[in-house]
KEDREN-255698 format. One record per residue (C-alpha): x, y, z. Coordinates in steps of 0.02 Angstrom, whole numbers, padded with zeros to 5 digits, always signed. Each point is the difference from the previous one (the first is absolute). Layout:
BEGIN
XYZ...
# end
This chain:
BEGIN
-00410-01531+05398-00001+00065-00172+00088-00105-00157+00153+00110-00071+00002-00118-00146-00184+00021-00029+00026+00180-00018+00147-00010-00125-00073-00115-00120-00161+00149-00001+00143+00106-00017+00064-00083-00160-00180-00027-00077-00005+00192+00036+00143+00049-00095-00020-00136-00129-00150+00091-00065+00028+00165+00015+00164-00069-00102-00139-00078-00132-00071+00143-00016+00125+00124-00028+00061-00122-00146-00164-00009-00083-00038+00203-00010+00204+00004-00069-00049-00108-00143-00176+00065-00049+00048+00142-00126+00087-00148-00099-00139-00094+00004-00123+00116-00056+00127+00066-00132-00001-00194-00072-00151-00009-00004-00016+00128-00163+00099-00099-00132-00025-00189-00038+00173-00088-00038-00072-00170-00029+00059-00089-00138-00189-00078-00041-00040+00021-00194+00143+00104-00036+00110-00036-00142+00183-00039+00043+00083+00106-00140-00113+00128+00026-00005+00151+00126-00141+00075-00021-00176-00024-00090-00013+00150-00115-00179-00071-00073-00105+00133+00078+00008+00120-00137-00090+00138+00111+00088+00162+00007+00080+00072+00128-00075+00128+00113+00062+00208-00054+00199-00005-00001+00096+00104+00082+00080+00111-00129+00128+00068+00117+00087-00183+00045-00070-00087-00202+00055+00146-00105+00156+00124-00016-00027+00138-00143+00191-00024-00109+00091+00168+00002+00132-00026-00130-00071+00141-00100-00097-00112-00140-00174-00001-00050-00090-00131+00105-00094-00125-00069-00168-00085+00093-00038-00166-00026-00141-00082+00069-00137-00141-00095-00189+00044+00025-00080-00166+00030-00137-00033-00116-00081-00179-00037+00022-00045+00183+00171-00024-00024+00103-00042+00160+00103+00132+00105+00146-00117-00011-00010-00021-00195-00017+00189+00005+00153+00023+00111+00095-00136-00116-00033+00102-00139+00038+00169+00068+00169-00060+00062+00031-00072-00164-00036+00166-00084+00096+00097+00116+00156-00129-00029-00013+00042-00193+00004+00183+00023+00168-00023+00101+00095-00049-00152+00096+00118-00104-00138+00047-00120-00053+00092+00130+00148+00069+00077-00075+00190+00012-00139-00064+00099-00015-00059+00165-00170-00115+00030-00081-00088+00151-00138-00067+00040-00150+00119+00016-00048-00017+00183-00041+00166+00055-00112+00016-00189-00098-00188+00094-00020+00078+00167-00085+00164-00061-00106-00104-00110-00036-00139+00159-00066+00156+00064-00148+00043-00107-00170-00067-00023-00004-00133-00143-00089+00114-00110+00116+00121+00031+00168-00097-00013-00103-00074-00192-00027+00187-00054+00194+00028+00050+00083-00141-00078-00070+00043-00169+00070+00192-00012+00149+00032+00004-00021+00180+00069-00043-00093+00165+00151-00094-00016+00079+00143-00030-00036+00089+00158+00040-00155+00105+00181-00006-00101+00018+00200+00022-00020+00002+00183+00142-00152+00017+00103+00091-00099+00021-00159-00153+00009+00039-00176-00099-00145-00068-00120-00120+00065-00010-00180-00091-00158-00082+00011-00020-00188-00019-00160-00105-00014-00020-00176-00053-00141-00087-00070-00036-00182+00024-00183-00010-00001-00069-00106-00169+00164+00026-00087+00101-00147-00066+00156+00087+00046+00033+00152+00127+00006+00167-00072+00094+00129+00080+00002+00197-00026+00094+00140+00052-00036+00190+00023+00137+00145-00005-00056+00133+00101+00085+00148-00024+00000+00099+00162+00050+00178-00079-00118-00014-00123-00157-00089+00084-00008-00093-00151+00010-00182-00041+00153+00000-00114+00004-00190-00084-00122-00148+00036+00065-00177-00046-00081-00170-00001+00043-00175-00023-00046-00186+00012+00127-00090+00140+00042-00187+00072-00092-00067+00128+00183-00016+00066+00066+00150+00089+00150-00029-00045-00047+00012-00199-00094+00146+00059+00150+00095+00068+00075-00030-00174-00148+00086-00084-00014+00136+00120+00184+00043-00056-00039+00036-00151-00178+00081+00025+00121+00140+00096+00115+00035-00132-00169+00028-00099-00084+00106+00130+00138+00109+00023+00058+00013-00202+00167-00069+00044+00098-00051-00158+00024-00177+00003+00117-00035-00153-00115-00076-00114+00025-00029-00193-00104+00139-00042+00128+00109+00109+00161-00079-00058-00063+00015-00173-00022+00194+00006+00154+00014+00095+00087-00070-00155-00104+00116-00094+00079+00160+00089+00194-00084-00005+00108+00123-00111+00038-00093-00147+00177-00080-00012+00122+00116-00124+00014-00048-00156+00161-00073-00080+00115+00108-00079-00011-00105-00163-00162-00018-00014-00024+00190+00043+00125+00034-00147-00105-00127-00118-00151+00094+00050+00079+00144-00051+00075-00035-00169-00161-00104-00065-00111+00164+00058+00105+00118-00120+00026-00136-00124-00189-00021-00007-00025+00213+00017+00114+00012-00139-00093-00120-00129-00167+00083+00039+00096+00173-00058+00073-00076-00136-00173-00095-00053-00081+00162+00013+00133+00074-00136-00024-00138-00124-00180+00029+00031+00000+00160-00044+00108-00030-00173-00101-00143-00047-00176+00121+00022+00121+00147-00120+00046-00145-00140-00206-00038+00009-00038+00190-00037+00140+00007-00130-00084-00158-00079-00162+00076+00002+00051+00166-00065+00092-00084-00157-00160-00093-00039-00097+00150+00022+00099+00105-00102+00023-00141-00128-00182+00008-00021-00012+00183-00030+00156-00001-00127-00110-00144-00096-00161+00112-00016+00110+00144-00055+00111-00069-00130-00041-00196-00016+00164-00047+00052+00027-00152+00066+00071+00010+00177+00170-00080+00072-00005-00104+00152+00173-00044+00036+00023+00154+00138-00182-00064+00076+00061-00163+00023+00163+00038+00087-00123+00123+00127-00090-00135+00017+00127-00131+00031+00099+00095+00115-00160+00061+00087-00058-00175+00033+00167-00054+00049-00012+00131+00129-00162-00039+00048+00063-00180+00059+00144+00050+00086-00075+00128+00094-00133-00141+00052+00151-00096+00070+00070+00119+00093-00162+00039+00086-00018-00177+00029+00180-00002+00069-00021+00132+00110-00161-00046+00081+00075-00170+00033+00150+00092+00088-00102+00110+00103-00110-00136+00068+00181-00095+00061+00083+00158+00061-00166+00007+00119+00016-00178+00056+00163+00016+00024-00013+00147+00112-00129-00087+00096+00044-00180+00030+00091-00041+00148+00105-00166-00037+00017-00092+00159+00158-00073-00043+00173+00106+00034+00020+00007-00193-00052+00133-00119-00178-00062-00069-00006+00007-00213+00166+00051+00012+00073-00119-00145-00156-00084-00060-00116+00160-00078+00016+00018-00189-00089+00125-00107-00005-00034-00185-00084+00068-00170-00059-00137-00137-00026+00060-00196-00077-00145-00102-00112-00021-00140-00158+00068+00065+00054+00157+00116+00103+00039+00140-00005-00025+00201+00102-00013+00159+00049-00166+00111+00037+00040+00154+00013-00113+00138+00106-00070+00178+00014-00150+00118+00034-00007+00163
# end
């Protein structure tokens, strides 16, 4: 007679592991799907997520998920940094972002710039010789930038190599042109964050944006219209120009009587002469030396007045063209204009404070 109890417990062992393994194939896609990351905690650095110190780029990005074309209507700018010197990918990166960052700002508000991954991917593409031959002409460049549709493409390279301190450059590629339209090159940091500070001003270079600079200010104060001048030193400009016109006139008519009382002085000695030969009289000089008196008396004041209205002309001028910067009329009570007579001639004083 056969054991029922037997048979149950062969029963239970049975189901048991069929039970076992049901559970087991339930659970091996989470196993296996472990198995691809490590999580362990061994050498890693607890403010720290990840360990960027592999430097070794990236397989081909996708440009459809990395990069959207802006459509706002500007011209485009590429930006991307041509490694050189065995510079790292992520310096590269650091740098292009930085660049990128500067050309947001409002000096470049007609622009819109990103960074140049499509202008990378075509150039990922091509043999090393030819991506070399590419890099250095800009028509190249220009055909890569033409068939994304940019307006520019900014090329960065540092060089670290035997230098002291990095020196960074930059290349404007023109796109409509297929021309390279400004170069620019500088010593940096070693800090990026000094570098970013140099790079913003290397742009304003590269892309002949007016910065503001003495030399600017200074011919912007050159082209100001000149402030008005006061009505009373326009009226003083006025008067001492006809004061001074109207000496030279009246100079010139002295002038003119003193050189007639010198030929009637002449002619009296002359004729005086001739009388003598004739009839041995002896000639009278009283009329000759009143000629002569009043001709030399001429003579000096017509010197004075010349003096007198060269002086004025030379202070109407100034005061035409000096701009006081005070509210108040400049010379307007201080200029004085005056003839001197004393032993030894004539002349003009003329003179102001301010």
């Amino acid at each position: 007679m056969s054991n029922p109890f037997r048979k149950m417990s062969a029963l239970k062992r049975l189901l048991s592991f069929v039970v076992l393994v049901a559970f087991s194939l339930s659970f091996s896609p989470v196993a296996m799907a472990q198995g691809e990351f490590d999580f362990s905690d061994e050498g890693a650095d607890s403010e720290t997520s990840f360990d960027f110190a592999d430097d070794t780029p990236a397989a081909p990005l996708d440009l459809g998920k990395k990069f959207v074309m802006p459509n706002n209507g500007k011209p485009v700018n590429l930006v991307y940094f041509e490694p050189v010197d065995g510079t790292p990918q992520k310096t590269l990166d650091q740098l292009t972002e930085a660049t990128v960052e500067q050309l947001k700002t409002d000096a470049y508000k007609d622009y819109d710039s990103v960074e140049g991954i499509p202008v990378v991917e075509k150039l990922n593409a091509m043999t090393p010789d030819e991506r070399l031959t590419c890099v250095d002409d800009a028509a190249c460049l220009a055909d890569i930038g033409r068939e994304i549709g940019a307006a520019n493409i900014i090329v960065g390279r540092i060089y670290t190599e035997n230098r002291e301190r990095p020196q960074i450059t930059f290349d404007l590629i023109e796109v409509s042109t297929s021309t390279n339209k400004n170069s620019i090159y500088f010593d940096t940091q070693t800090r990026l964050r000094k570098q970013e500070q140099d790079i913003s001003g290397a742009l304003l270079r590269l892309f002949n944006i007016d910065t503001g600079s003495i030399d600017t200010l200074l011919t912007k104060r050159e082209v100001q219209e000149s402030a008005p001048l006061p009505l009373g030193q326009l009226v003083s400009g006025i008067v001492v120009g006809v004061i001074g016109l109207a000496a030279i006139g009246t100079g010139i008519y002295f002038g003119v009587e003193a050189k007639n009382y010198d030929d009637k002085v002449a002619d009296a000695i002359k004729n005086n002469r001739d009388e003598n030969a004739a009839y041995g009289q002896v000639p009278t000089q009283v009329q000759a030396n009143k000629d002569h008196d009043k001709g030399s008396d001429y003579a000096m004041i017509a010197n004075i007045l010349y003096a007198t209205g060269a002086v004025a002309a030379v202070v109407s001028v100034i005061l035409f063209l000096v701009r006081s910067d005070a509210d108040e009329d400049l010379f307007a009570n201080e200029l004085y204009v005056s003839p001197t007579v004393g032993g030894d001639g004539g002349g003009v004083v003329a003179g102001f404070s301010f």
